[in-house]
C-alpha positions as CSV (number, residue, x, y, z in Angstrom):
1,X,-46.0,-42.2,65.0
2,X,-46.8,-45.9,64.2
3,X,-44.7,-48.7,65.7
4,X,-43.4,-51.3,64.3
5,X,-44.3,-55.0,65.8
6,X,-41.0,-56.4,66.5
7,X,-40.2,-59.2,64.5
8,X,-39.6,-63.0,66.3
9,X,-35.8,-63.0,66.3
10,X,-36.4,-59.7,68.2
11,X,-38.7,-61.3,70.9
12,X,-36.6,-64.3,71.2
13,X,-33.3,-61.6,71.7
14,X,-35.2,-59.6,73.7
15,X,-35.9,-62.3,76.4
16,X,-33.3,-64.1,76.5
17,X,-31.4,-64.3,79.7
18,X,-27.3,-64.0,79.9
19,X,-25.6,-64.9,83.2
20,X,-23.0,-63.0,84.8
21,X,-19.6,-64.3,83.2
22,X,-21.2,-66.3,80.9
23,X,-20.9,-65.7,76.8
24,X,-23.5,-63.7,75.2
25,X,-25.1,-59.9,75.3
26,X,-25.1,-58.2,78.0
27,X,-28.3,-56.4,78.5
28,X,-26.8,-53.0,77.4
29,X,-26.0,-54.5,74.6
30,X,-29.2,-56.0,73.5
31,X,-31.1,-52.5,74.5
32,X,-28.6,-50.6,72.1
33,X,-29.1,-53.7,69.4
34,X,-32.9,-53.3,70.1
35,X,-32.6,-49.5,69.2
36,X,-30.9,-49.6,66.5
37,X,-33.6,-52.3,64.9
38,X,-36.5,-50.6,66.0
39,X,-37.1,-48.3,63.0
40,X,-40.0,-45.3,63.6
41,X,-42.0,-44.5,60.0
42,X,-41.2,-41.4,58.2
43,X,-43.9,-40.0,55.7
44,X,-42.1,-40.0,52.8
45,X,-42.9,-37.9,50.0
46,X,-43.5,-38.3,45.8
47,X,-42.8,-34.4,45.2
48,X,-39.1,-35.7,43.8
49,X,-41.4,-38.0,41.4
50,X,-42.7,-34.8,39.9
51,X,-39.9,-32.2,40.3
52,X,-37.2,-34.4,39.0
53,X,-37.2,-33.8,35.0
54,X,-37.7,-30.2,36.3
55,X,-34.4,-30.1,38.3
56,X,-32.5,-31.8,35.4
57,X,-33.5,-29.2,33.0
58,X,-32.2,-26.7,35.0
59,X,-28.9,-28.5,35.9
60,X,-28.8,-28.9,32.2
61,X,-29.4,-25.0,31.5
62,X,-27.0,-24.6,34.3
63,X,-24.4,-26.2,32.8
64,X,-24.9,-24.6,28.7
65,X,-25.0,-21.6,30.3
66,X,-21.7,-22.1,32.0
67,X,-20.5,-23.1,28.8
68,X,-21.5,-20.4,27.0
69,X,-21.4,-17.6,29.2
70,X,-18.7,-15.9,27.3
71,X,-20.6,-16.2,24.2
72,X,-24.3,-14.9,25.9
73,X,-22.0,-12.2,27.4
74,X,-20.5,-11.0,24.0
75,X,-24.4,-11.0,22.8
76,X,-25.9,-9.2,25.3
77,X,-22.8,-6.6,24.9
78,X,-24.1,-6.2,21.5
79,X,-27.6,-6.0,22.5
80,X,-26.3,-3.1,25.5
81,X,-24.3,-1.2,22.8
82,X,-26.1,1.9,21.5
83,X,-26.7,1.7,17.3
84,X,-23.4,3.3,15.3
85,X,-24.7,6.3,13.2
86,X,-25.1,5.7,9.7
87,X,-22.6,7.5,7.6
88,X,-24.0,7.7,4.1
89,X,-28.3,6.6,3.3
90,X,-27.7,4.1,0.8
91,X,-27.5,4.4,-2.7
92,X,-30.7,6.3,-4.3
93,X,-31.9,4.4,-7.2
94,X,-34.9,6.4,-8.6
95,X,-34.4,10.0,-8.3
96,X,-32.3,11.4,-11.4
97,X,-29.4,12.8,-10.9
98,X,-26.3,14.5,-11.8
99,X,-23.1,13.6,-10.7
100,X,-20.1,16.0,-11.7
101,X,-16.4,14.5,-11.5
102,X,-13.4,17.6,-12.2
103,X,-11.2,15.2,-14.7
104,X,-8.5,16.3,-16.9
105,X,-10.6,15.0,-20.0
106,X,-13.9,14.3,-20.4
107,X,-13.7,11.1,-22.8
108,X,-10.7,9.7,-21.4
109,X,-13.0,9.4,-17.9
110,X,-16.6,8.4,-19.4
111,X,-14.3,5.6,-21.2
112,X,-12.7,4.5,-18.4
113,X,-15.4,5.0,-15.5
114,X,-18.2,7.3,-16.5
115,X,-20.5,4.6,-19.3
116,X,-20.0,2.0,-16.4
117,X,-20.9,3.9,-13.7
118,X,-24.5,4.9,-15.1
119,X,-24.9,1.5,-16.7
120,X,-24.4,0.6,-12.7
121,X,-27.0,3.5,-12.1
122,X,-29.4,4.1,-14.9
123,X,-31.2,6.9,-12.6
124,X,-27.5,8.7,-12.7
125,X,-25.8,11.0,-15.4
126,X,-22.0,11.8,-15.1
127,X,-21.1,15.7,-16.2
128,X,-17.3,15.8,-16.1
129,X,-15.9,19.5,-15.9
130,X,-12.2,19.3,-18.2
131,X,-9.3,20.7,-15.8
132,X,-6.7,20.3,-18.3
133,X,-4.7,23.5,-19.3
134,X,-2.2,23.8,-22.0
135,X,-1.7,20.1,-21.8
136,X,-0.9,19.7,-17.9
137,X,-3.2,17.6,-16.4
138,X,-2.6,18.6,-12.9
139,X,-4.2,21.8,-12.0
140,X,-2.2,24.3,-9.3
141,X,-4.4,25.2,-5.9
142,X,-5.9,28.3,-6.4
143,X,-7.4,27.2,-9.9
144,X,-8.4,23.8,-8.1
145,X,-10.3,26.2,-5.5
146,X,-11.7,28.5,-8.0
147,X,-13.4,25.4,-10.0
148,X,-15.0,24.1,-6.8
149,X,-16.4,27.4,-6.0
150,X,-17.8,27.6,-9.5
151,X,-18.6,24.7,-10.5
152,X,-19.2,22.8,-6.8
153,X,-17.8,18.9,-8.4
154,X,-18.7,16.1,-6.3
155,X,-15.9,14.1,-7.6
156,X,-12.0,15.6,-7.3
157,X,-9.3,14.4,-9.6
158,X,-5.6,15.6,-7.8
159,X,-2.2,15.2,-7.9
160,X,-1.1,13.4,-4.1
161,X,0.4,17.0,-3.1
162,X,-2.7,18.6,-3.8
163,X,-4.9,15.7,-2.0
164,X,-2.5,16.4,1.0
165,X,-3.2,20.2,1.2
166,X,-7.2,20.3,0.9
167,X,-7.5,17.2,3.1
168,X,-5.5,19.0,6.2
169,X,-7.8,22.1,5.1
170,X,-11.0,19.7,5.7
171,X,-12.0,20.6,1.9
172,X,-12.5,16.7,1.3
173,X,-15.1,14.4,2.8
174,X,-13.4,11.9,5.2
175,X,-14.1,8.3,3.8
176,X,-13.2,6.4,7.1
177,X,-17.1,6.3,8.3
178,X,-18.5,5.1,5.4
179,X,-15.7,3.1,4.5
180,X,-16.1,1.1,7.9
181,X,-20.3,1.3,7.2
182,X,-19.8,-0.3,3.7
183,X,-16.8,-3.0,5.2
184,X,-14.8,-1.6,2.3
185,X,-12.2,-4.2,1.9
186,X,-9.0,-2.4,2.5
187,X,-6.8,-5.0,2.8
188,X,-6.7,-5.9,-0.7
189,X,-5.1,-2.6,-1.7
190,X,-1.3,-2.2,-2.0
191,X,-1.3,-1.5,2.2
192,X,2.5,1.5,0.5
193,X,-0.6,3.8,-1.0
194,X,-3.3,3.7,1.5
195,X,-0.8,4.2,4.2
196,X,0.8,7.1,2.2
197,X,-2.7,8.7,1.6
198,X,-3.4,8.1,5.2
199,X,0.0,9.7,6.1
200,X,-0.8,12.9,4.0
201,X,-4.2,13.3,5.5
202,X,-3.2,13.4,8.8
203,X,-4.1,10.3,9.7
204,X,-7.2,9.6,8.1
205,X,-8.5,8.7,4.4
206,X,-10.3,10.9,2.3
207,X,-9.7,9.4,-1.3
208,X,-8.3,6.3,-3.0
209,X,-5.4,6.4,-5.9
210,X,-5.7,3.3,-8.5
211,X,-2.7,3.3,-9.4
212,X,1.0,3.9,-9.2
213,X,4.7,3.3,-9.5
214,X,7.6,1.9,-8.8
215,X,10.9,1.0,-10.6
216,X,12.7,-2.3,-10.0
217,X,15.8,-3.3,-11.7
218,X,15.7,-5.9,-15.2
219,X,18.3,-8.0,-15.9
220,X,19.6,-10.0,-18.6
221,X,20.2,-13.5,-17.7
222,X,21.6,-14.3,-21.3
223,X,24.7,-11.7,-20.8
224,X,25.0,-12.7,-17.3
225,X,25.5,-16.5,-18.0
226,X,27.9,-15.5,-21.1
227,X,30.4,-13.5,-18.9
228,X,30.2,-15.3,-15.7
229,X,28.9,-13.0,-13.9
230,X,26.2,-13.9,-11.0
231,X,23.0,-12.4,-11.0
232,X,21.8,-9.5,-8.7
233,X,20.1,-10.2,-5.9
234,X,16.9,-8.0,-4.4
235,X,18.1,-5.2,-1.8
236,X,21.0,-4.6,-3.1
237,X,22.9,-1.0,-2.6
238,X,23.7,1.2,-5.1
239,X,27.2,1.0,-5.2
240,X,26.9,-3.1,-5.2
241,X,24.7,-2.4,-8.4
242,X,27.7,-0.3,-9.9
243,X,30.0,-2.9,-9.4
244,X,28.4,-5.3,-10.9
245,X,27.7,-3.5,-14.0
246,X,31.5,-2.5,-14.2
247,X,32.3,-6.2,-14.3
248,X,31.0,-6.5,-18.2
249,X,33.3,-5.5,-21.1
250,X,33.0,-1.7,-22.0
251,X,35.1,-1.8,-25.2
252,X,34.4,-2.8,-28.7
253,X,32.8,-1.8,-31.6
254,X,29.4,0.8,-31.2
255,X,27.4,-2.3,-32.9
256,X,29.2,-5.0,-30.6
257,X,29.4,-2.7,-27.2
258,X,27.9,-4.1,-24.1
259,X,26.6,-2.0,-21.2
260,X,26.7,-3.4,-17.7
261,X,23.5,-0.8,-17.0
262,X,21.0,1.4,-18.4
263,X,20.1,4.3,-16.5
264,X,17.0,4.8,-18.5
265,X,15.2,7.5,-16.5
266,X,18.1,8.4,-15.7
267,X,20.4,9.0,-18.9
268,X,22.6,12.2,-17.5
269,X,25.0,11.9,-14.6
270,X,23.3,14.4,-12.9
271,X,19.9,12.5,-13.0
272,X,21.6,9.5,-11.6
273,X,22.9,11.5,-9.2
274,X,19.9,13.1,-8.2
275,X,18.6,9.3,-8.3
276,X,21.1,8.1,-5.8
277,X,20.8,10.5,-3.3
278,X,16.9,10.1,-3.0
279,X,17.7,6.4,-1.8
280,X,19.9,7.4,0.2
281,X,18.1,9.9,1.8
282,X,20.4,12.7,0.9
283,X,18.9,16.2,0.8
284,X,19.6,19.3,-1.2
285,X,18.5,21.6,1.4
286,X,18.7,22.1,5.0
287,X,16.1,21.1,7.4
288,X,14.9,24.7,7.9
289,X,14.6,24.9,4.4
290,X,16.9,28.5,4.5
291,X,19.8,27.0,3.4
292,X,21.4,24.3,0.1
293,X,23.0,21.6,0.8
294,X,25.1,21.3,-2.2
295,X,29.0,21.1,-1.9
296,X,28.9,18.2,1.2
297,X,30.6,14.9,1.5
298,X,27.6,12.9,1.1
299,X,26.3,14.7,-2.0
300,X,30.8,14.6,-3.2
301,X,30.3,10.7,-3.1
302,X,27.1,10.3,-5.2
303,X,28.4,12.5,-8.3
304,X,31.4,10.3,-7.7
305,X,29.8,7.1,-8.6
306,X,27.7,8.4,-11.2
307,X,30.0,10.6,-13.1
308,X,32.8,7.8,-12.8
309,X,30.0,4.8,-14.2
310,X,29.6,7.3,-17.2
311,X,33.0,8.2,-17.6
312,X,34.4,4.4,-17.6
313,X,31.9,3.6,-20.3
314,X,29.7,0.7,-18.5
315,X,26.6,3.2,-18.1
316,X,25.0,3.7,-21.4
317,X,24.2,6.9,-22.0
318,X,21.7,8.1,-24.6
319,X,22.5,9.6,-28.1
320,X,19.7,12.6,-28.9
321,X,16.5,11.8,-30.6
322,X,15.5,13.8,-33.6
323,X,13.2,15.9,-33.1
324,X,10.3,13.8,-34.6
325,X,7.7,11.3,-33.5
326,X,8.9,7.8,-33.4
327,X,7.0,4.9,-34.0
328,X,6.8,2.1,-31.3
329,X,9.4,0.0,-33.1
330,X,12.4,2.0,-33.7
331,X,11.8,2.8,-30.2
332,X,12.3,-0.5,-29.0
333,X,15.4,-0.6,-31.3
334,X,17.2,2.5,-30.0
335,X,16.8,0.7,-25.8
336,X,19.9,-1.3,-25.4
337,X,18.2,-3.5,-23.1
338,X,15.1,-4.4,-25.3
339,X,18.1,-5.2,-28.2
340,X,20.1,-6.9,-25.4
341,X,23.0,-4.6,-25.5
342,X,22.7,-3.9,-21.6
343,X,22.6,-6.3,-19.2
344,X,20.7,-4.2,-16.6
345,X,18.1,-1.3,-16.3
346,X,16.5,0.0,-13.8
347,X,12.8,1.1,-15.1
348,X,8.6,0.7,-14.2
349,X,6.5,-2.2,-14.7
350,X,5.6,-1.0,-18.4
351,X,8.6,-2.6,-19.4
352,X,7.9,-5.6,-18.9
353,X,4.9,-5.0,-21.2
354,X,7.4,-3.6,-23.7
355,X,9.7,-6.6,-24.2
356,X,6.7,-9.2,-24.9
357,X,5.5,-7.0,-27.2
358,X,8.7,-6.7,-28.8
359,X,8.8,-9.7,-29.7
360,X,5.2,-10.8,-30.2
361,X,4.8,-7.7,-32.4
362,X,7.9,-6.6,-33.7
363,X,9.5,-10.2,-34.4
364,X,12.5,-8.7,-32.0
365,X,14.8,-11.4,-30.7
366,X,14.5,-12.6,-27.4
367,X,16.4,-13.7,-24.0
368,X,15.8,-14.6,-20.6
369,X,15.5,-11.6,-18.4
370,X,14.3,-11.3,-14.7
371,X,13.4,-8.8,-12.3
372,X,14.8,-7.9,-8.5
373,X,14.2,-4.7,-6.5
374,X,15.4,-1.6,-6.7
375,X,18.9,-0.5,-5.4
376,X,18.3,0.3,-2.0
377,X,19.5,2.1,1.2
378,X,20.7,-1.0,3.6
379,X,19.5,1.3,6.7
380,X,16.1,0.9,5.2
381,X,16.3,-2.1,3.0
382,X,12.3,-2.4,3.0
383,X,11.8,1.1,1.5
384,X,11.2,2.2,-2.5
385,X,12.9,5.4,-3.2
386,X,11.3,5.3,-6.6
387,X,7.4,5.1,-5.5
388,X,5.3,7.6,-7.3
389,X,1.3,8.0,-6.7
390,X,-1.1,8.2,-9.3
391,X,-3.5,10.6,-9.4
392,X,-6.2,10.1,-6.5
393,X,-10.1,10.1,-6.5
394,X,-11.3,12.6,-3.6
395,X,-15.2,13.6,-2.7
396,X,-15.6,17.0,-2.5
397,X,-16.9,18.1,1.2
398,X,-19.4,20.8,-0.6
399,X,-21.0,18.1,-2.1
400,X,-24.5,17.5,-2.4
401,X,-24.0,13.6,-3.7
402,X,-21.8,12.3,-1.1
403,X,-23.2,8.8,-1.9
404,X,-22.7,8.7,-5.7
405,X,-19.7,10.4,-5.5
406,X,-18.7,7.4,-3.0
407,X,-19.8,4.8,-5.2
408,X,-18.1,6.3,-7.9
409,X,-15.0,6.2,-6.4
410,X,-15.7,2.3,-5.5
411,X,-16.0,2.2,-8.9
412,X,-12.9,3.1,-10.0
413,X,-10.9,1.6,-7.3
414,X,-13.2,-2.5,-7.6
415,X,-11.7,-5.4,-9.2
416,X,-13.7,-5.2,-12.5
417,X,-12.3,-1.6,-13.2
418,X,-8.8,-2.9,-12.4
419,X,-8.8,-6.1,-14.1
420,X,-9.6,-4.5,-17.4
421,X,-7.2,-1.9,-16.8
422,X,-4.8,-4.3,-16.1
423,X,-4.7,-6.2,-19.3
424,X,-2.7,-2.9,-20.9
425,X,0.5,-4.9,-18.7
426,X,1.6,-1.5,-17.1
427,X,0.6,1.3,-19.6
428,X,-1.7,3.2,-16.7
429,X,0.7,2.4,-13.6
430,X,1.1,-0.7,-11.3
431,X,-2.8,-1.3,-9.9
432,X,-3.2,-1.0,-6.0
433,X,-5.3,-4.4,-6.1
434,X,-2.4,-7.1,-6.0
435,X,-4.3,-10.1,-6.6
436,X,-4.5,-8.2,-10.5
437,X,-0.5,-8.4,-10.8
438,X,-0.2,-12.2,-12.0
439,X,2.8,-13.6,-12.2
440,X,4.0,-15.4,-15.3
441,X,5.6,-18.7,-15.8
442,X,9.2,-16.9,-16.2
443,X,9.3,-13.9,-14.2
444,X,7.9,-12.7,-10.6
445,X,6.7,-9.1,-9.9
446,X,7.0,-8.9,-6.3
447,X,9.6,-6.3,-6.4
448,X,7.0,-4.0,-7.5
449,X,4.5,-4.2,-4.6
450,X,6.7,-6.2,-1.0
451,X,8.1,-2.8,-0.8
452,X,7.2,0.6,1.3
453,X,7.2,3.4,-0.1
454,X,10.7,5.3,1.8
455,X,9.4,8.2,4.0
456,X,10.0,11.5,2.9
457,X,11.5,13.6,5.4
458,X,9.3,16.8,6.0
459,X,10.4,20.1,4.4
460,X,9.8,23.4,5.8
461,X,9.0,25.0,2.5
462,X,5.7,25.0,0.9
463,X,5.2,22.9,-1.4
464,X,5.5,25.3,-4.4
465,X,8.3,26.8,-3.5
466,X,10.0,23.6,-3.2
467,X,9.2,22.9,-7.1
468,X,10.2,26.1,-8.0
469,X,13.3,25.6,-6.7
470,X,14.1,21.8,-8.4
471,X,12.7,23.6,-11.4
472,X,15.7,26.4,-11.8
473,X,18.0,23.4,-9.8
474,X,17.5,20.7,-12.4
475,X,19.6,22.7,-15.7
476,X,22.1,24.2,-13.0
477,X,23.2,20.8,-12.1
478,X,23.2,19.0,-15.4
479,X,25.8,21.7,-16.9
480,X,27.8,21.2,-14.1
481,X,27.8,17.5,-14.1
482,X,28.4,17.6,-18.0
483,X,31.6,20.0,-17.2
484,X,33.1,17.6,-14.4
485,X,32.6,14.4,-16.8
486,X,34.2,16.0,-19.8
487,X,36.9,17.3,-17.4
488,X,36.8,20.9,-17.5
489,X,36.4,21.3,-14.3
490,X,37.4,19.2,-11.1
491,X,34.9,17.8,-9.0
492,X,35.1,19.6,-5.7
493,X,35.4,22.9,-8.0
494,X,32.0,22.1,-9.3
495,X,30.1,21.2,-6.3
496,X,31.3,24.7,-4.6
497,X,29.6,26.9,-8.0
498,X,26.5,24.4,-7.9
499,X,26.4,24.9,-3.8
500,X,26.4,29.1,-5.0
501,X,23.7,28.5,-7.9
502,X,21.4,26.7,-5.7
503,X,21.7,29.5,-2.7
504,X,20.7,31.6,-5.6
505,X,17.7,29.5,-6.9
506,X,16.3,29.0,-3.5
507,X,16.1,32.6,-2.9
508,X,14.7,33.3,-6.4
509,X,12.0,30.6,-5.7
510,X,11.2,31.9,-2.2
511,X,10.7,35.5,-3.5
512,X,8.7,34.7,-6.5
513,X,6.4,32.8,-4.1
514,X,5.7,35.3,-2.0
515,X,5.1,37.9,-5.0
């Protein structure tokens, strides 16, 4: 090591002398002073000349990757996550084929879908096999069955009952795959069907339904300002409904009456009836499915109310129609509503259509009328007794075209298809897409698609034997509710032979089924 040459205020410290009791430094002092000044040479280095801008580039990387570890993390994830199987190839453009689609009638679907769908795909031809028999458009299961095993459609038209049964059979092609593949926007369907087709498939999707419907209840604002008489509100129950309507006059002349509510659907007492108990959840047969349910307190109630609306006068009920065609217009003249001679109704979206036309078309003289929802049970205020599903769009698991079948089935389900369909205001159904349900200046439509559809409590009995029974039902309970109204027979009286025709009917119906 090199020393270094003390400097002069060193020597001159260095020798000068201190006495004993005199001031100054004491020579232990001076030797420590002396230490601390005397400074050895270190080799010093220029490495940190060099590796500086290195070291601050990786402090720098240091601290981004800090920053963004839980973003590299989430990548590398991605990269570490093995590829999801493709569910469908995508669509083949070149090769020609054929894709067949079981319909009810042929030019009602190349109309609608089929002329669109191969302008889409010029390499594609639609064949669509006609299921319509005698005029019913919904085909039973074993015909259903037979036609796939013939004819092998890649594209099934079905009633929701049917879509239920072959879905749970694993007769349909699940969609949830290629659904998730595609990022098929489900979220801008009415959430009441695709939950419902969910529901019936046992949890998963296998087809799509365009459309469907609901009733909500129309009211004249006119007749309500004239009598006083404040408006409905949404949610309402049924027997808050029936009191209001009782409040408007039921006398008068037939030209000058005024009905506080038109059944519509539901012209019979037995009908409303029937009506009633659905909302409120009342069955007609017992959970087994062995026994009717007839002559109970709950069902005692609901004829009550309907009967005793009818009897008093302030629920219109309908005169019979000749036995003729009618043209549009003097149907619009014989609704009460339409002519503002009721101030409420209960009906479907297509009437709302019906009184613009009315008076666009037909010069009929209008009112201010509104909508709210349906009567309602107030246990399950959210829920639509009324909600009815439009025929659905399935793939057929045999096919051979699972991807135009697919895109078909986009087809008919995409924006385009329902904004044109939509422009009929209601004639094919309520469309699933809500953003195609615009509300006017005058009137919202929400009650037709806030609402659920109400769950419907599960039956032991197959599903035909259940029709078969409401079919031979249906006339037994409308003689006896005509017989209690006109008073030829008390109430309770009635309910007991009804309970006796329906123990007979459900037998019948359970017999024949298994024949």
């Amino acid at each position: 090591m090199k020393r270094i040459d003390p400097e002069p205020w060193e020597k001159l410290l260095t020798g000068s002398p201190v006495r004993q009791g005199e001031a100054g430094f004491s020579k232990e002092i001076m030797r420590k002073i002396k230490e601390r000044v005397e400074v050895r040479e270190r080799p010093r280095s220029r490495r940190w000349l060099i590796m500086g801008p290195v070291l601050a580039v990786c402090c720098a990387m240091l601290i981004v990757g800090l920053w963004k570890q839980e973003e590299l993390g989430g990548m590398l994830a991605q990269l570490s996550k093995p590829m999801e199987p493709v569910a469908l190839k995508p669509m083949d453009r070149q090769t020609e084929m054929t894709l067949k689609v079981a319909y009810f009638h042929e030019n009602t679907f190349m109309m609608n879908y089929g002329k669109a769908f191969t302008i889409r795909y010029p390499n594609m031809s639609v064949q669509v096999i006609p299921t319509e028999t005698n005029g019913n458009q919904a085909l039973d299961k074993e015909k259903l069955l037979e036609l796939i095993d013939k004819e092998n459609p890649d594209v099934l038209y079905m009633s929701s009952e049917l879509y239920g049964e072959l879905a749970k059979e694993g007769r349909l092609y699940p969609l949830d795959a290629v659904m998730k593949q595609d990022r098929y926007d489900l979220q801008s369907l009415y959430s009441g069907m695709t939950g419902t087709l969910r529901e019936l498939g046992g949890g998963k999707l296998y087809g799509l339904a365009p459309t469907y419907e609901m009733e909500a209840l129309y009211y004249n604002k006119e007749l309500f300002d004239k009598f006083g008489i404040p408006y409905p509100n949404d949610k309402m129950s049924w027997e808050e409904v029936l009191l209001l309507a009782a409040r408007f006059p039921a006398g008068g002349k037939p030209e000058e009456r005024i009905y506080g509510l038109l059944a519509n659907y539901y012209g019979s007492p037995s009908a409303l009836a029937a009506r009633i108990g659905k909302t409120k959840g009342i069955s007609l047969l017992s959970p087994d499915g062995k026994q009717a349910t007839v002559n109970t307190e709950g069902w005692k109630n609901v004829w009550s109310m309907a009967i005793g609306g009818f009897q008093q006068g302030f629920i219109y009920q309908p005169q019979p129609r000749p036995q003729r065609s009618m043209m549009m217009e003097e149907m619009y003249k014989e609704n009460p509503f339409i002519t503002g001679k009721a101030a409420m109704t209960l009906s479907s979206f297509s009437l709302a259509g019906d009184l613009k036309e009315a008076v666009s078309r037909y010069k009929m003289s209008s009112f201010p009328w509104d909508i709210v929802t349906e009567p309602v049970d107030p246990a399950r205020p959210n829920e639509s007794s009324s909600f009815f599903m439009g025929g659905v769009y399935a793939v057929s698991a045999k096919s051979e075209h699972l991807r135009p079948a697919w895109e078909m089935i986009k087809l008919i389900n995409s924006p385009e298809i329902m904004k044109k369909q939509s422009k009929s205001f209601g004639g094919g159904g309520l469309t699933v897409r809500l953003q195609e349900i615009k509300p006017d200046e005058e009137h919202h439509y929400a009650p037709f698609y806030t609402m659920k559809p109400a769950e419907q409590p599960d039956s032991a009995l197959h599903p035909r034997v259940l029709r078969k029974f409401n079919e031979a039902f249906t006339p037994l309970s409308a003689q006896k509710a005509k017989a209690v109204m006109e008073g030829s027979i008390k109430l309770d009286e009635g309910l007991k032979q009804l309970q006796e025709d329906a123990q007979r009917a459900l037998f019948e119906a359970m017999l024949d089924s298994r024949n």
